[in-house]
C-alpha positions as CSV (number, residue, x, y, z in Angstrom):
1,X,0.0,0.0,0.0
2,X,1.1,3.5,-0.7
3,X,1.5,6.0,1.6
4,X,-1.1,8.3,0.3
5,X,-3.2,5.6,0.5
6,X,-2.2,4.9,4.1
7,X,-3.1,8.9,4.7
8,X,-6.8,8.2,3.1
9,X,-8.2,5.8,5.6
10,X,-6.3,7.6,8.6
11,X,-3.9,4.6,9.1
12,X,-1.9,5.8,11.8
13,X,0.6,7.7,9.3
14,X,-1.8,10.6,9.0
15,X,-0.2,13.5,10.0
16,X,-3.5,14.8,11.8
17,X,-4.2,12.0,13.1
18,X,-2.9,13.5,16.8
19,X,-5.1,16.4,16.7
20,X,-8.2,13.9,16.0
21,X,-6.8,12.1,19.3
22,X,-6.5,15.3,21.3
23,X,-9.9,16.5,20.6
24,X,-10.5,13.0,21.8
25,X,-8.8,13.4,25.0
26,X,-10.7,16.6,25.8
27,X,-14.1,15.2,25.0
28,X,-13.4,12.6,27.9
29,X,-12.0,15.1,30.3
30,X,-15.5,17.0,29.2
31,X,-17.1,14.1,30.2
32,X,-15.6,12.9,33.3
33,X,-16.2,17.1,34.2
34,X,-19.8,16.7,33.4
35,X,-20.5,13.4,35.1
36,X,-19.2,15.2,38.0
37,X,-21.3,18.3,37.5
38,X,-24.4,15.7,37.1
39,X,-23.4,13.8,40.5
40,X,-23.1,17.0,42.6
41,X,-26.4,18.5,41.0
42,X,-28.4,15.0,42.0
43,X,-26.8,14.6,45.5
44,X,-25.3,17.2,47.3
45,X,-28.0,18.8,49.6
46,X,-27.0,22.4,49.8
47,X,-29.1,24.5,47.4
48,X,-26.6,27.4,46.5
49,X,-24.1,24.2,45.6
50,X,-27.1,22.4,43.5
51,X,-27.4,26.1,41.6
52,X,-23.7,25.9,40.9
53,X,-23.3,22.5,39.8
54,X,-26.6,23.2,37.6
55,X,-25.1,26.1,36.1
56,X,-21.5,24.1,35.4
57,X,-23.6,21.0,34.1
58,X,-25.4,24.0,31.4
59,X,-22.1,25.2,30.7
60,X,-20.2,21.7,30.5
61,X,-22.9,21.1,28.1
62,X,-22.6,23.6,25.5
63,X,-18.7,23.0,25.6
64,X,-19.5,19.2,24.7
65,X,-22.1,20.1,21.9
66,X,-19.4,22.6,20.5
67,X,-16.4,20.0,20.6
68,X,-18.4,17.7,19.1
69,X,-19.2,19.4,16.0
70,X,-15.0,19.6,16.0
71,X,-14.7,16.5,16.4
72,X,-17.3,15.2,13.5
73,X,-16.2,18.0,11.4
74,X,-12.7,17.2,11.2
75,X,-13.0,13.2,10.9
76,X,-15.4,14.6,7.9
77,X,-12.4,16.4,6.3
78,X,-10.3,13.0,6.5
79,X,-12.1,11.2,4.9
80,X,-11.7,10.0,1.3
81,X,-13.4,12.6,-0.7
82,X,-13.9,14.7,2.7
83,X,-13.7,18.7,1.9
84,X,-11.1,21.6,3.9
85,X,-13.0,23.9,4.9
């Protein structure tokens, strides 16, 4: 197999293929961050606390949603026939 064909199917020699992995790596910190933010909103007893990890769970959120679209949009633009925009 060629190397150009090895960069097509993201075969490990794709040069981009770390940033992919990064923005992989911040979706699960995201995650672990908003499983947290879920477990204080559902169990801690203080209502000023409940308000705050409500508002971090909203925020956490909207951060996920955004890194997501990222995340789709650049596996998009590896694929074969994917566009740069």
């Amino acid at each position: 197999m060629r190397n150009a064909d090895a960069r097509e199917i993201g075969n490990g020699d794709d040069q981009n293929r770390s940033a992919l992995l990064a923005l992989h790596a911040e979706r699960e910190a995201l995650e672990r961050r908003l499983a947290l933010a879920r477990q204080q909103r559902l169990y801690l007893s203080d209502p000023a606390a409940i308000a705050a990890a409500q508002t971090a769970e909203q925020d956490l959120l909207v951060q996920l949603d955004r890194l997501l679209t990222r995340i789709r949009a650049a596996e998009y633009r590896h694929r074969p026939g994917g566009r740069p925009w």
